[in-house]
Biopython code that builds the backbone (N, CA, C, O; Angstrom):
import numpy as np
from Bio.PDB.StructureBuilder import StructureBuilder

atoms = [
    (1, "UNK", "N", (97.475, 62.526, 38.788)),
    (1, "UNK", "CA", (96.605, 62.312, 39.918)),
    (1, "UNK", "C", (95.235, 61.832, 39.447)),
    (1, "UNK", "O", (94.788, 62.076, 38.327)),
    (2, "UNK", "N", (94.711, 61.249, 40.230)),
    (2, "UNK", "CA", (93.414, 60.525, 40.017)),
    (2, "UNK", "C", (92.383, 61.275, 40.752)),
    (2, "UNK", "O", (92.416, 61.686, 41.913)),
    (3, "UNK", "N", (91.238, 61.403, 39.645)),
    (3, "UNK", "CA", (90.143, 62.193, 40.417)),
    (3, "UNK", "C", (89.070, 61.157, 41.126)),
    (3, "UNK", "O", (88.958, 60.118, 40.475)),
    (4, "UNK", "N", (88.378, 61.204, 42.140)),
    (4, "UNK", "CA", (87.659, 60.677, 42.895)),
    (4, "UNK", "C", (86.567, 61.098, 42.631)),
    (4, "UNK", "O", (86.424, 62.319, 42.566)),
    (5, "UNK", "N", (85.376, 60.165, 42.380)),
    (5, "UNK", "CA", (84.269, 60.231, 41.607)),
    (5, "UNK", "C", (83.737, 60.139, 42.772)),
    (5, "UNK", "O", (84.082, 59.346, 43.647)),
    (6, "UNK", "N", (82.635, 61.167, 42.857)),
    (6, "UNK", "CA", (81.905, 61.285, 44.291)),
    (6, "UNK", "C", (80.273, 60.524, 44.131)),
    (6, "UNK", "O", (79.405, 61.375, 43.936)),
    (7, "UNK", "N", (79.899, 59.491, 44.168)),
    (7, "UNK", "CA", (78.740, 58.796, 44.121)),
    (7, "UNK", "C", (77.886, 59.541, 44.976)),
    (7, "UNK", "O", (77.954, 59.597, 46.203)),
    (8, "UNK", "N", (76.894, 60.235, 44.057)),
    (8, "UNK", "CA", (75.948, 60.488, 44.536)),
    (8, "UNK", "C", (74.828, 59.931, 44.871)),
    (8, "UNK", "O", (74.582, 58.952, 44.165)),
    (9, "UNK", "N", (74.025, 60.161, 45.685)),
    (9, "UNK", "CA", (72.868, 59.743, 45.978)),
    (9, "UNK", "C", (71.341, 59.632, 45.417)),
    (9, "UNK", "O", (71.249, 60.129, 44.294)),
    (10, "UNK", "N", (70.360, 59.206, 45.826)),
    (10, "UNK", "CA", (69.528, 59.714, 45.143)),
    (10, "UNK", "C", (68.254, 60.599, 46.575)),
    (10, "UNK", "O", (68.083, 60.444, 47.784)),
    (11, "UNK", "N", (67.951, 61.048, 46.028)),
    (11, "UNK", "CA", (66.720, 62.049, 47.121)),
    (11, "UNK", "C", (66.032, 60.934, 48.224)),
    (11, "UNK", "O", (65.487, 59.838, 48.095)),
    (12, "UNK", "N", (66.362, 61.826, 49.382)),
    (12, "UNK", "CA", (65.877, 60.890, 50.293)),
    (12, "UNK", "C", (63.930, 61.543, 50.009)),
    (12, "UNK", "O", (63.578, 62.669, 49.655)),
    (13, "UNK", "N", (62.987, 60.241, 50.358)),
    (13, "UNK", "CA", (61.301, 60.127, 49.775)),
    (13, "UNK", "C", (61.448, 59.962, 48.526)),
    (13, "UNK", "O", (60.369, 59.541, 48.109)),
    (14, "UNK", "N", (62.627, 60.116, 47.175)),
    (14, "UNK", "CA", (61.739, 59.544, 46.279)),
    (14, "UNK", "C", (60.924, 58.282, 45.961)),
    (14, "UNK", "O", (59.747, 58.359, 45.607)),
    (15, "UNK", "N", (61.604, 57.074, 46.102)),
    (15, "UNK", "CA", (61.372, 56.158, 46.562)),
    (15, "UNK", "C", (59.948, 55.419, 47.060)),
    (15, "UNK", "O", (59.239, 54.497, 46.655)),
    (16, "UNK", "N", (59.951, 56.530, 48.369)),
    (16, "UNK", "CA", (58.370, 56.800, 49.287)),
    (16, "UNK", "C", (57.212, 57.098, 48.462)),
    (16, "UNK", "O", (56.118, 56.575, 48.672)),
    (17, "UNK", "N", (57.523, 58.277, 47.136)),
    (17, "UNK", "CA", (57.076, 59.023, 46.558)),
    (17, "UNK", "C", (56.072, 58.821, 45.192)),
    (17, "UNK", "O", (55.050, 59.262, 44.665)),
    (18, "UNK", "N", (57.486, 57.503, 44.978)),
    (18, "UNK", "CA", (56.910, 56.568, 43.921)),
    (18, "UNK", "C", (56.209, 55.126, 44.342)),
    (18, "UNK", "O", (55.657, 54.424, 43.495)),
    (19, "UNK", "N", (56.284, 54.790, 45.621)),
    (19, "UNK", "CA", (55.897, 53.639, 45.876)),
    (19, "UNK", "C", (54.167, 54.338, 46.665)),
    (19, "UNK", "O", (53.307, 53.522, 46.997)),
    (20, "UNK", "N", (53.986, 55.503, 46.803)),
    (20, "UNK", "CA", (52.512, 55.810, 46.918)),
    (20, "UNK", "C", (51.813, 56.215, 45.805)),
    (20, "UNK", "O", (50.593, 56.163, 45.960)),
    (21, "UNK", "N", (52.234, 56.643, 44.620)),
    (21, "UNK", "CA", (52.051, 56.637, 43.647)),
    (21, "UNK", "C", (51.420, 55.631, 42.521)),
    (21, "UNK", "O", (50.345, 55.816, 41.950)),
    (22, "UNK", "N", (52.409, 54.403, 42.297)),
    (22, "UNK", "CA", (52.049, 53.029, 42.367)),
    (22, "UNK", "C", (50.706, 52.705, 43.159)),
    (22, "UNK", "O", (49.621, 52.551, 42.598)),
    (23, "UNK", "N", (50.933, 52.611, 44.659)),
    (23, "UNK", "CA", (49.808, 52.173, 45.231)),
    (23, "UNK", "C", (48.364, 52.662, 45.307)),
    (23, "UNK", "O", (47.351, 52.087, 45.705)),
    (24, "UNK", "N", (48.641, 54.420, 44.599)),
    (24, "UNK", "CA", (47.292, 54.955, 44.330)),
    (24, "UNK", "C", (46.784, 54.425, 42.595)),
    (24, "UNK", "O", (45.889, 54.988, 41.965)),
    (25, "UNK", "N", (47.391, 53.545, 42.210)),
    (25, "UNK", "CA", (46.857, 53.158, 40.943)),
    (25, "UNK", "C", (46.441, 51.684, 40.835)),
    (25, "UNK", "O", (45.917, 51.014, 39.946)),
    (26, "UNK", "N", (46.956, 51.387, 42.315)),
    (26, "UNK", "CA", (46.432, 49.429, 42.709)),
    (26, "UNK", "C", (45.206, 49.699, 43.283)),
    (26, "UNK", "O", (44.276, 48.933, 43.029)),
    (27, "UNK", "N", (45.013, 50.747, 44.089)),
    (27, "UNK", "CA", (43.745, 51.210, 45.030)),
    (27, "UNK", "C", (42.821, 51.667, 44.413)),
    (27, "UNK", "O", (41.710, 51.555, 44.932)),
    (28, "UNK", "N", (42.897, 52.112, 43.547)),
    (28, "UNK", "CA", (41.469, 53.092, 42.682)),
    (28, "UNK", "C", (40.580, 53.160, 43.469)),
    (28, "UNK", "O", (40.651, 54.235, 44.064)),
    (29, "UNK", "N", (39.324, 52.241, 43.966)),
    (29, "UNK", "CA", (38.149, 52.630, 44.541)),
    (29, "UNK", "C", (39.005, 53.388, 45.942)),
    (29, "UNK", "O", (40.029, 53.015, 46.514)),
    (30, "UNK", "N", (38.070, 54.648, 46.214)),
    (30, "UNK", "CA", (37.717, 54.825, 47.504)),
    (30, "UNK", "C", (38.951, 55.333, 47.537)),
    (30, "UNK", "O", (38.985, 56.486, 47.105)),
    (31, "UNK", "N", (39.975, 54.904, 47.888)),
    (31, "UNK", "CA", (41.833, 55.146, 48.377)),
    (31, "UNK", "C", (42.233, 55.632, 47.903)),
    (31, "UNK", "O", (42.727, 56.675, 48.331)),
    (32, "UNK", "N", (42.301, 55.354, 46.999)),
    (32, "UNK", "CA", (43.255, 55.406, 45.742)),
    (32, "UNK", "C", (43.677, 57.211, 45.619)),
    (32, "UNK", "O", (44.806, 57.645, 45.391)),
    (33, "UNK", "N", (42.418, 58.043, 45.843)),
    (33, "UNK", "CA", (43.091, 59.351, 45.682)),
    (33, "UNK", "C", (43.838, 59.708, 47.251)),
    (33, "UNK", "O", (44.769, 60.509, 47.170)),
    (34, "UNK", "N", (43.549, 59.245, 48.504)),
    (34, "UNK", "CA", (44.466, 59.630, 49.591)),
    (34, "UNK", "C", (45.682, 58.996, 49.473)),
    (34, "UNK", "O", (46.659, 59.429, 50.085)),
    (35, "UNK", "N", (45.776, 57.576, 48.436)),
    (35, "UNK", "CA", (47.607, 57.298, 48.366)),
    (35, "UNK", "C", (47.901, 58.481, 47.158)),
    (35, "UNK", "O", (48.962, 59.093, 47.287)),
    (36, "UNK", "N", (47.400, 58.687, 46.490)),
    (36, "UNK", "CA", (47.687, 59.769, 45.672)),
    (36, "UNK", "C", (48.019, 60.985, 46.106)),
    (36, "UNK", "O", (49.024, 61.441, 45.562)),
    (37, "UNK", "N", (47.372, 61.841, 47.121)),
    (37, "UNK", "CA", (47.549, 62.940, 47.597)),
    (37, "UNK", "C", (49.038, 62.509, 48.690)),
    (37, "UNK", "O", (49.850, 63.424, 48.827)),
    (38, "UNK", "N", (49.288, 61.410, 49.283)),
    (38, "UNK", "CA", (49.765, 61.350, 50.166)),
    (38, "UNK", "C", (51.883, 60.975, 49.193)),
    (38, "UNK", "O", (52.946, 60.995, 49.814)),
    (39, "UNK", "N", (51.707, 60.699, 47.636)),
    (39, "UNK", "CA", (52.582, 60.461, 46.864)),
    (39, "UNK", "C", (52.744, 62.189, 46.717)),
    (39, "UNK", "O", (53.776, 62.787, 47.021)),
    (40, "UNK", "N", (51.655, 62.764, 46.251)),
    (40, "UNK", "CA", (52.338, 63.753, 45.704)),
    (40, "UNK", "C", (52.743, 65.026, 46.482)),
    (40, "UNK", "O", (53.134, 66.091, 46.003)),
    (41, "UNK", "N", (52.510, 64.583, 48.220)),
    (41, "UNK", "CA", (52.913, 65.217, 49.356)),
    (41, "UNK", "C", (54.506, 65.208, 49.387)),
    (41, "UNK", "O", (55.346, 66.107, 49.443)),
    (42, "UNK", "N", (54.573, 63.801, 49.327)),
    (42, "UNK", "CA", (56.191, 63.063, 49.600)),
    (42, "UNK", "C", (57.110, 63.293, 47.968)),
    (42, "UNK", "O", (58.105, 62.640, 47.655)),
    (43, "UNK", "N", (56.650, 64.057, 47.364)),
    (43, "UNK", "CA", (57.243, 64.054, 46.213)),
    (43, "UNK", "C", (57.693, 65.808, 46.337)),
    (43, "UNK", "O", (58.839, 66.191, 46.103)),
    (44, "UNK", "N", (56.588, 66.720, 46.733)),
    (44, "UNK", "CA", (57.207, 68.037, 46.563)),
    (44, "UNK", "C", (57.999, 67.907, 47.842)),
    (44, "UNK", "O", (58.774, 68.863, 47.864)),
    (45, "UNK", "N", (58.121, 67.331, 48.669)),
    (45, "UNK", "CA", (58.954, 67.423, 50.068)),
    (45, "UNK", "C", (60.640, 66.929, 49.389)),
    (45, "UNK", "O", (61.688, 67.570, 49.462)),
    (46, "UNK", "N", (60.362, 65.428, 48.677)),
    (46, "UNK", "CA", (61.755, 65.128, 48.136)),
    (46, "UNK", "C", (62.107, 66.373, 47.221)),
    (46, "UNK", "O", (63.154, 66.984, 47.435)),
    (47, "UNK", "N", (61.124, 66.814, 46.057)),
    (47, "UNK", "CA", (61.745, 67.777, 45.400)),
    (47, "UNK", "C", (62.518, 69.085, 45.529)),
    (47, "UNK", "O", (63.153, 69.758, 44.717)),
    (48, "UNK", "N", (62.194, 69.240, 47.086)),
    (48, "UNK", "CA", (62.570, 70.690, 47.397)),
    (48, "UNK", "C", (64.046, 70.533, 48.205)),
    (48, "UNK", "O", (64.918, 71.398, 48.121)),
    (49, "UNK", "N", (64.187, 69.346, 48.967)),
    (49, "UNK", "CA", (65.324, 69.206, 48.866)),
    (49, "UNK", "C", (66.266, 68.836, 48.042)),
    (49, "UNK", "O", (67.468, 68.973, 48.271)),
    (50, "UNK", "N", (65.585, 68.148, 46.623)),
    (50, "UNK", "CA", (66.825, 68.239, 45.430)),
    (50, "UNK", "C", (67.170, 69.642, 44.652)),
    (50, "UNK", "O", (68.114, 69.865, 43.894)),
    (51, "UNK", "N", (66.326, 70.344, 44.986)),
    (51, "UNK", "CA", (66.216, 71.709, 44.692)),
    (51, "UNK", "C", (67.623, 72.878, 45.655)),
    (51, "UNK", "O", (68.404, 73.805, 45.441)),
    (52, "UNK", "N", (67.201, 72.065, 46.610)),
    (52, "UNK", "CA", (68.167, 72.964, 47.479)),
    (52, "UNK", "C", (69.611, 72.617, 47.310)),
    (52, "UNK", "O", (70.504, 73.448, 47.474)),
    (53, "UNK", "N", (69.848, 71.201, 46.934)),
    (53, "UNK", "CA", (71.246, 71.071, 46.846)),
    (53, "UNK", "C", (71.138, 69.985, 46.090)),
    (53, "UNK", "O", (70.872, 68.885, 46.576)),
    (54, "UNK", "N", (71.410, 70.264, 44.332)),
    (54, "UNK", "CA", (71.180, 69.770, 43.284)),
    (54, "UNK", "C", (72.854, 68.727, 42.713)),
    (54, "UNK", "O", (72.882, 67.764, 41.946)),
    (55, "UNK", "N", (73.919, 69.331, 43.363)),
    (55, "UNK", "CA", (74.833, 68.692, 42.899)),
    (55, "UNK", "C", (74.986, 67.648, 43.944)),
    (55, "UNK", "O", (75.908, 66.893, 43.635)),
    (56, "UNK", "N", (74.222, 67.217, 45.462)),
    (56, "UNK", "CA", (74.431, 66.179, 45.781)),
    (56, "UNK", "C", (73.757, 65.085, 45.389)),
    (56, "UNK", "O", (74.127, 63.931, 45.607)),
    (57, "UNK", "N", (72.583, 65.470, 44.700)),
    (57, "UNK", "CA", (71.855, 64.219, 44.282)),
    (57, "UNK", "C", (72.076, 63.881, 42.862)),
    (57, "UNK", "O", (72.334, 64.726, 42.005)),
    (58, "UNK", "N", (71.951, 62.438, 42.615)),
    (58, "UNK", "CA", (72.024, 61.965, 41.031)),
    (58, "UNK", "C", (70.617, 62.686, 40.467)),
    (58, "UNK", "O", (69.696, 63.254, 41.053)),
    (59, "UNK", "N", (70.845, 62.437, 39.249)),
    (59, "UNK", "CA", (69.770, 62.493, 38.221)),
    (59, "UNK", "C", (68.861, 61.756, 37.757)),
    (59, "UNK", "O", (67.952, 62.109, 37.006)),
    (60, "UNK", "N", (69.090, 60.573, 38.237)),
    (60, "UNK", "CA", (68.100, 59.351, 38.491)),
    (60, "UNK", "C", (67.132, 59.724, 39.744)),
    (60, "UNK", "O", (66.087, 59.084, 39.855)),
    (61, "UNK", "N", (67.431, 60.693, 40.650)),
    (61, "UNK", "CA", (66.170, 61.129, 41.985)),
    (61, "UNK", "C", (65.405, 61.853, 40.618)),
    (61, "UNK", "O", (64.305, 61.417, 40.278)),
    (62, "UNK", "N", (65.912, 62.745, 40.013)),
    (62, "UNK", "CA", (64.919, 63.819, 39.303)),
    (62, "UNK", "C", (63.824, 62.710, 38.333)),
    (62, "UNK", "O", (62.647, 63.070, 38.346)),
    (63, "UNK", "N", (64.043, 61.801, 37.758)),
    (63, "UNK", "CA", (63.624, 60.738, 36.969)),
    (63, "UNK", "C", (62.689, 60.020, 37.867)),
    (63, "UNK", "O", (61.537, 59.970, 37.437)),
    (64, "UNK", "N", (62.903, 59.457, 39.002)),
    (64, "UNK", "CA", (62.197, 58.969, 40.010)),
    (64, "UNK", "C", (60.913, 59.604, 40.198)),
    (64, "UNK", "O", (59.791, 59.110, 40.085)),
    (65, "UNK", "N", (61.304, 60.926, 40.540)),
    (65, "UNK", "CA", (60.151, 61.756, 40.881)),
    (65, "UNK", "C", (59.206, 62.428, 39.846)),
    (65, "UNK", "O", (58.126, 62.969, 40.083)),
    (66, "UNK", "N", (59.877, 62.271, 38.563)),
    (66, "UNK", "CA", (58.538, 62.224, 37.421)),
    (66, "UNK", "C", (57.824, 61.699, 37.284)),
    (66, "UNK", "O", (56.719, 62.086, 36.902)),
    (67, "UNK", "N", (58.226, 60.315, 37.597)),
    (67, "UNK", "CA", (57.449, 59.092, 37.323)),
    (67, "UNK", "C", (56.400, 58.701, 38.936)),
    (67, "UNK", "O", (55.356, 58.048, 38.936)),
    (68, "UNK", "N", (56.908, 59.173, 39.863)),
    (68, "UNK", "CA", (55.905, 59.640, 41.304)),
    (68, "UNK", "C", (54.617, 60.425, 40.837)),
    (68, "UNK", "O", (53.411, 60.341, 41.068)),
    (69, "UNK", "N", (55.460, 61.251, 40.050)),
    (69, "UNK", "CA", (54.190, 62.829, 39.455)),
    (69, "UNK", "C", (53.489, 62.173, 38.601)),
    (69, "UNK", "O", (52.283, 62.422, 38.578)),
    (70, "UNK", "N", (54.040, 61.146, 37.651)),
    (70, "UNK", "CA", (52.770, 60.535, 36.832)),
    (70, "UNK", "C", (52.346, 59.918, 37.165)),
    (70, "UNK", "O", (51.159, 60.080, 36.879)),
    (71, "UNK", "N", (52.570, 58.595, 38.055)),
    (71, "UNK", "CA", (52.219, 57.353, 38.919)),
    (71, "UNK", "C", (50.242, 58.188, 39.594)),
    (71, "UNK", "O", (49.038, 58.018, 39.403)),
    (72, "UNK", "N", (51.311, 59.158, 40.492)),
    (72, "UNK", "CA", (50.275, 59.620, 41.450)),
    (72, "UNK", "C", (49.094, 60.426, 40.600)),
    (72, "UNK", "O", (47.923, 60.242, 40.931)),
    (73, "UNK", "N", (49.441, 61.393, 39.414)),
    (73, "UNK", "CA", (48.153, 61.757, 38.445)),
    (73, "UNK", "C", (47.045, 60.418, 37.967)),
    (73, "UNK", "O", (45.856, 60.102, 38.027)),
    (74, "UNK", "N", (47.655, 60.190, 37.738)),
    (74, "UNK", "CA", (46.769, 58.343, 36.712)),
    (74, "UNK", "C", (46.014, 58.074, 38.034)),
    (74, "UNK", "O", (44.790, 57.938, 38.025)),
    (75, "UNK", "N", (46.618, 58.009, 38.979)),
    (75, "UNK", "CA", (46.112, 57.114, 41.009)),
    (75, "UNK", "C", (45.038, 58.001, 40.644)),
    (75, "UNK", "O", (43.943, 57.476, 40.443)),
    (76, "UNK", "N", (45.135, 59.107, 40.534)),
    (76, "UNK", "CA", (43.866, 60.344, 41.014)),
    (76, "UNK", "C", (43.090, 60.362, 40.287)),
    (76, "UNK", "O", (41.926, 60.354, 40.689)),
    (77, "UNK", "N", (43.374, 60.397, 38.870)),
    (77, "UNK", "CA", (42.161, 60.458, 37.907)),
    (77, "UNK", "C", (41.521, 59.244, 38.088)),
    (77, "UNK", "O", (40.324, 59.331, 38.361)),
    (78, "UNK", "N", (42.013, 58.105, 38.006)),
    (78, "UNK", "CA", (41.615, 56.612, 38.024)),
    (78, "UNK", "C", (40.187, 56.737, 38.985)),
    (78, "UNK", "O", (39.008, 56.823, 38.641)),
    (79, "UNK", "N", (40.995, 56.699, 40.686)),
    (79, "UNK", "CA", (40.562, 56.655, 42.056)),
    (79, "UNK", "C", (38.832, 57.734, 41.432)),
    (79, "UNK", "O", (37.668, 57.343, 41.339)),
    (80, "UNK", "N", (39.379, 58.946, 41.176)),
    (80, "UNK", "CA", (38.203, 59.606, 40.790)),
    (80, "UNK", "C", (37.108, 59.534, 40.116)),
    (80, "UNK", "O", (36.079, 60.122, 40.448)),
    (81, "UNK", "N", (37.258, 58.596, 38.814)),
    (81, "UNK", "CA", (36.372, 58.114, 38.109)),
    (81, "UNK", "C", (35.731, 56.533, 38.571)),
    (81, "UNK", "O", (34.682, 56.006, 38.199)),
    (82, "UNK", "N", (36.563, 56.126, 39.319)),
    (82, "UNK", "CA", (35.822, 55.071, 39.626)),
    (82, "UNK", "C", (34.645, 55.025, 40.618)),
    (82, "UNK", "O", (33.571, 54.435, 40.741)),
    (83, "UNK", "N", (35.418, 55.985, 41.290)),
    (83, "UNK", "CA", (34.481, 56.741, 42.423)),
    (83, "UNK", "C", (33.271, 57.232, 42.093)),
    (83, "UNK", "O", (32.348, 57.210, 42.907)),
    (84, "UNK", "N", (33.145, 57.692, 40.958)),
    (84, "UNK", "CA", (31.754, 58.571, 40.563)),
    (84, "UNK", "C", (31.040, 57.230, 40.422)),
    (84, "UNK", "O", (30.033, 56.798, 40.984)),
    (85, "UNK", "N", (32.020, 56.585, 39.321)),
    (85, "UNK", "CA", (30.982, 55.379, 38.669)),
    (85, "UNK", "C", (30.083, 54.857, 40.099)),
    (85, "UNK", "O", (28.856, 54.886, 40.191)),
    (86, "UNK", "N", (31.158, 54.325, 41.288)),
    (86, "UNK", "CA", (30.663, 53.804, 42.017)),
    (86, "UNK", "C", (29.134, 54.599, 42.796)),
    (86, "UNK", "O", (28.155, 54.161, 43.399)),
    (87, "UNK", "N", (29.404, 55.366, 42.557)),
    (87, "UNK", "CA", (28.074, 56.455, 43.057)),
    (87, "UNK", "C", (26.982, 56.865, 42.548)),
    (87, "UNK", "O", (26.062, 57.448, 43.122)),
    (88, "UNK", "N", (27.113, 56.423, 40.947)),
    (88, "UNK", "CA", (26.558, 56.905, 40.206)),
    (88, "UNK", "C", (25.159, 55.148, 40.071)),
    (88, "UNK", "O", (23.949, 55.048, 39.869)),
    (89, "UNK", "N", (26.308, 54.140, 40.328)),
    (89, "UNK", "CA", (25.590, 52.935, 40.650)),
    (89, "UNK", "C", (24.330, 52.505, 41.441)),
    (89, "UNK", "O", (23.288, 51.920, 41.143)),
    (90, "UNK", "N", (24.869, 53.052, 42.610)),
    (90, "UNK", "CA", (24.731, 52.757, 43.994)),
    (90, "UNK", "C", (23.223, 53.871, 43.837)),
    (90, "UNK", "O", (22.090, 53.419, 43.999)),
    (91, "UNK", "N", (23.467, 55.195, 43.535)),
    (91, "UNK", "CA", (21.977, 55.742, 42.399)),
    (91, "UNK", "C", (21.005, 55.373, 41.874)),
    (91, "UNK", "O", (19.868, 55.833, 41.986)),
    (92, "UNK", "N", (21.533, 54.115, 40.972)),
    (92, "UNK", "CA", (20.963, 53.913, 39.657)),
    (92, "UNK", "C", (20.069, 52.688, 40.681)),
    (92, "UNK", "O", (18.846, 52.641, 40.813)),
    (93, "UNK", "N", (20.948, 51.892, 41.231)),
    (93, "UNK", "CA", (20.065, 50.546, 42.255)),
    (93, "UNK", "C", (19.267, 50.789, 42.791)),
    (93, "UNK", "O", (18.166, 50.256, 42.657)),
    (94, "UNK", "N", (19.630, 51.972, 43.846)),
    (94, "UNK", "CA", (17.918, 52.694, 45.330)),
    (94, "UNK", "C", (17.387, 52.944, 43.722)),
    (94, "UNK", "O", (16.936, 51.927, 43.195)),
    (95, "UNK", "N", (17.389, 54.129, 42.920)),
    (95, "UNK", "CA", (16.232, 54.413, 42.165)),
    (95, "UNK", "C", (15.735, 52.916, 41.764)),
    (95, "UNK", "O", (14.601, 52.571, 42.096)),
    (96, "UNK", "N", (16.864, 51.740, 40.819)),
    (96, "UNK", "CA", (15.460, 50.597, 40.476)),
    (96, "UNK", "C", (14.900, 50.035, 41.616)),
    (96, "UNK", "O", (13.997, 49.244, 41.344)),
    (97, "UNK", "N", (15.260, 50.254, 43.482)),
    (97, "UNK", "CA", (14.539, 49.647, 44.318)),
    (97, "UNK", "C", (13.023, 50.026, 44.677)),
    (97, "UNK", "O", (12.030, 49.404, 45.055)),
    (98, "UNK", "N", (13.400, 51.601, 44.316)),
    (98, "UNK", "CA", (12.428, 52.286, 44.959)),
    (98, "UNK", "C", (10.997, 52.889, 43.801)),
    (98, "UNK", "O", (10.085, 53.659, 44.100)),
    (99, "UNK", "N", (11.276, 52.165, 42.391)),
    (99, "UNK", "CA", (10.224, 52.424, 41.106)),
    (99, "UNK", "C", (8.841, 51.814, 41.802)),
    (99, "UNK", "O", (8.834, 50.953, 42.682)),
    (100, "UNK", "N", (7.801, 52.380, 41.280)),
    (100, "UNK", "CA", (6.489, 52.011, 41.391)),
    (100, "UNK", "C", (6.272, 51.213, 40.470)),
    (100, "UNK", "O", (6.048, 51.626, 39.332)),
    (101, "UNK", "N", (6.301, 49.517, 40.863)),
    (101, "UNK", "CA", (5.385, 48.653, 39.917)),
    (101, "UNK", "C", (4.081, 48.343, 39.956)),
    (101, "UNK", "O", (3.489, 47.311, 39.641)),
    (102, "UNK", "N", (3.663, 49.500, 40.438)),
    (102, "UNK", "CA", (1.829, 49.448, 40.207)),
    (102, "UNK", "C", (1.464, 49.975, 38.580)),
    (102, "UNK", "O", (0.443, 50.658, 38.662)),
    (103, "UNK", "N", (1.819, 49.918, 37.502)),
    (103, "UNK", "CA", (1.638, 50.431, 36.617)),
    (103, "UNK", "C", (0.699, 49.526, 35.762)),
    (103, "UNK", "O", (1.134, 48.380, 35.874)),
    (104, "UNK", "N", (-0.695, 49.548, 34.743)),
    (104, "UNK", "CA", (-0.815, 48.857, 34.186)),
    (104, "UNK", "C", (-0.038, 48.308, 33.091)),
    (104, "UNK", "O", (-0.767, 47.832, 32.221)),
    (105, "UNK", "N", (1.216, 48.219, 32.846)),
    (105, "UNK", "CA", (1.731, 47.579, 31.615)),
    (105, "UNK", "C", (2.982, 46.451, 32.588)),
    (105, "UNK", "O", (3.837, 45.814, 31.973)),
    (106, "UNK", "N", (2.859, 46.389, 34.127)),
    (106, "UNK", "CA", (3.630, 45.847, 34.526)),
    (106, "UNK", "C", (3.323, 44.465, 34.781)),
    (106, "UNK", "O", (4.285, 43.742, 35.042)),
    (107, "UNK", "N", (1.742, 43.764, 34.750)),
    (107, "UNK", "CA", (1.446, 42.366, 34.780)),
    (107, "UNK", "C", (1.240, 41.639, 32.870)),
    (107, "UNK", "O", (0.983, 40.449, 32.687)),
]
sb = StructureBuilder()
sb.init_structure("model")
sb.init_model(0)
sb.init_chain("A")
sb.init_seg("    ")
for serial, (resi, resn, name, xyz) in enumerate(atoms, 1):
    if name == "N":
        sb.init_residue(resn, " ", resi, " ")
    sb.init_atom(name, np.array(xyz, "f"), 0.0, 1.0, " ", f" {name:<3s}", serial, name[0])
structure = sb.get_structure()
């Protein structure tokens, strides 16, 4: 008799999970950490249903969703540091707008 190989699936959101992930690392300024938070929302949601019933899904969902978990870390740190920079700029400009060039060493 012949055994029937049951093709499994892969996690329904990983997919979702990794493609916000990705997009929190195209977005950096500003976004970049709400596609991030919003990857690694859709990632513990897929995970808990591969959790719950582990022999219907392939092992390629579990692989998927590592790479969601790293996608979306890098989105966040990225998004985050760019963010400061950007603030830290935007600082640095009002202060050179707002210097006193009444100084004698300034003519």
């Amino acid at each position: 008799m012949e055994e029937q190989k049951v093709k499994k699936q892969i996690v329904p959101g990983a997919f979702s999970a990794m493609f916000w992930g990705i997009s929190s690392i195209m977005a950096m300024y500003m976004f970049g950490w709400v596609a991030s938070i919003v990857g690694f929302s859709k990632r513990s949601a897929a995970l808990k249903l591969y959790e719950e019933n582990p022999s219907m899904y392939s092992e390629k969902s579990l692989s998927i969703l590592r790479t969601a978990k790293t996608c979306s870390m890098i989105g966040l740190f990225v998004s985050i540091f760019s963010t400061i920079i950007l603030v830290l700029y935007i600082v640095f400009m009002v202060w050179m707008a707002t210097r006193n060039y009444y100084s004698p060493y300034y003519y």
